[in-house]
C-alpha positions as CSV (number, residue, x, y, z in Angstrom):
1,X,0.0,0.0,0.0
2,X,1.8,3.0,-0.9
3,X,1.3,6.3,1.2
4,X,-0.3,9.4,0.2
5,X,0.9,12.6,0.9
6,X,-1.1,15.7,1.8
7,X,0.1,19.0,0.4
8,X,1.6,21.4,3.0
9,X,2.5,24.7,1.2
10,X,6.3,25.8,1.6
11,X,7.0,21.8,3.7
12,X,9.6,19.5,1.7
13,X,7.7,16.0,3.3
14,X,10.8,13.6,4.0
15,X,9.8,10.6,2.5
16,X,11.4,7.5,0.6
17,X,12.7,9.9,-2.2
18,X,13.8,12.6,-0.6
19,X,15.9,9.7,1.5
20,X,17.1,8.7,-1.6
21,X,17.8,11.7,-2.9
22,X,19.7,13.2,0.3
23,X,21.4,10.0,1.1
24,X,24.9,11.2,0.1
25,X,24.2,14.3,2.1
26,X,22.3,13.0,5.5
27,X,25.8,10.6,5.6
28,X,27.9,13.4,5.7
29,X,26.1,15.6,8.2
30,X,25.9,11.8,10.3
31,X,29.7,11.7,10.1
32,X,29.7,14.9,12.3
33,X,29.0,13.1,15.6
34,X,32.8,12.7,15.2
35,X,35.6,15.6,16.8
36,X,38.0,14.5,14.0
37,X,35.3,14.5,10.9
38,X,33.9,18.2,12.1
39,X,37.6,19.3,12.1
40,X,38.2,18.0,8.4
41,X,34.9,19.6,7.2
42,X,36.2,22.8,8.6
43,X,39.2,22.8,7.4
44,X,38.0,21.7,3.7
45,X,34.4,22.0,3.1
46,X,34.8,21.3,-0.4
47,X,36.9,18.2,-0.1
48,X,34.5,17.1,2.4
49,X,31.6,17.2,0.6
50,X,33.2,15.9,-2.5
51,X,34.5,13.1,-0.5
52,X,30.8,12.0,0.3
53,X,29.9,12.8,-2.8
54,X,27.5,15.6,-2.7
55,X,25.5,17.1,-5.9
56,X,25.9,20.5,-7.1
57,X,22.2,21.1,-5.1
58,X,23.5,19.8,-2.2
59,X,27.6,21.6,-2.3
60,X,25.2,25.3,-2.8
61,X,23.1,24.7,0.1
62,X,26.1,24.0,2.0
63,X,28.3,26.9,0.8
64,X,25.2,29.4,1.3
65,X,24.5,27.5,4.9
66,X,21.2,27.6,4.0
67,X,19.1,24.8,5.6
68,X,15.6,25.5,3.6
69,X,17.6,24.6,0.4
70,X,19.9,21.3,2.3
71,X,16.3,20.0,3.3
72,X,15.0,20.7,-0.4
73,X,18.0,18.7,-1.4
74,X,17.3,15.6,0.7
75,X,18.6,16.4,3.9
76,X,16.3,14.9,7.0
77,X,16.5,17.8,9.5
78,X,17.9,15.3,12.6
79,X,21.3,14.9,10.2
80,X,21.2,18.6,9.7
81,X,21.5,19.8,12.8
82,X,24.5,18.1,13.5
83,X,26.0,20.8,10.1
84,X,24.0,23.5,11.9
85,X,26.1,22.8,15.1
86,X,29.0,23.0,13.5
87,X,27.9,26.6,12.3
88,X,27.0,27.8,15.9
89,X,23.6,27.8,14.6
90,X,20.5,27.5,16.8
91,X,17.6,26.0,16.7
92,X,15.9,29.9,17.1
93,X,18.2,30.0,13.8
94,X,16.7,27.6,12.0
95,X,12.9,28.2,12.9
96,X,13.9,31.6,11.7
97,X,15.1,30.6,8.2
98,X,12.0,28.2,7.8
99,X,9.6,30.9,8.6
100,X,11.4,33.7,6.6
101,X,12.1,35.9,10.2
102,X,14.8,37.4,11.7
103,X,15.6,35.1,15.0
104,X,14.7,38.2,17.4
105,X,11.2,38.4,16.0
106,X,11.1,34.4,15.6
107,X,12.0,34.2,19.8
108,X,9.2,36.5,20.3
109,X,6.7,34.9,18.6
110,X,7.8,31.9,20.4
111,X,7.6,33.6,23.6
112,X,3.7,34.6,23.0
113,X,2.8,31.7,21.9
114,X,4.2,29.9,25.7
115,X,1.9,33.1,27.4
C-alpha cells in the first residue's frame, strides 16, 4: 500500500525519495558526531563534501548554509543539525530561516505563543 501525501505549502515531506535523494548528504552531516570529521569539514568543506559525494544542489546549500535549500536537497532535518552545530547555529536559527524571520522576531513569537 503505498502512502499518500497531503500537500503542505512551503514543507519538503521527507519521505522515501527525498531519503534517496539526500542520502549522500544526510551521511555526511551523520559523520559529524565525530571531533575529528567536524575538524576535516572545517578545514576543507569542499573536499569534504566531495568526498561523500554531494550534488551540485547539495555543495550550494552547504556553501550558502542555508538549511531550507539542504532539506529541499534531501537532507532529514535530525542529520542537519548536526551541520547546523558545527555553524554555531541554533535551533531559534533555523525556525527563523523556515519561517522567513529574523531570529529576534522568531523568539518572540515563540515567547507569545508559551503566554
Amino acid at each position: 500500500m503505498q502512502m499518500q501525501h497531503h500537500d503542505i505549502p512551503g514543507t519538503t515531506i521527507f519521505d522515501g525519495e527525498q531519503a534517496q535523494k539526500g542520502y549522500a548528504l544526510n551521511r555526511m552531516c551523520y559523520s559529524f558526531n565525530s571531533a575529528e570529521n567536524r575538524a576535516a569539514f572545517l578545514k576543507d568543506e569542499d573536499a569534504y563534501c566531495a568526498k561523500y559525494g554531494l550534488n551540485a544542489q547539495q555543495r550550494e546549500a552547504i556553501r550558502e548554509r542555508d538549511v531550507l535549500k539542504l532539506i529541499a536537497a534531501g537532507g532529514n532535518v535530525y542529520y542537519l543539525a548536526k551541520f547546523a552545530g558545527i555553524l554555531g547555529l541554533s535551533v531559534q536559527d533555523i525556525g527563523a530561516q523556515q519561517t522567513g524571520m529574523t531570529v529576534s522576531a522568531f523568539k518572540e513569537k515563540l515567547l507569545a505563543a508559551g503566554r
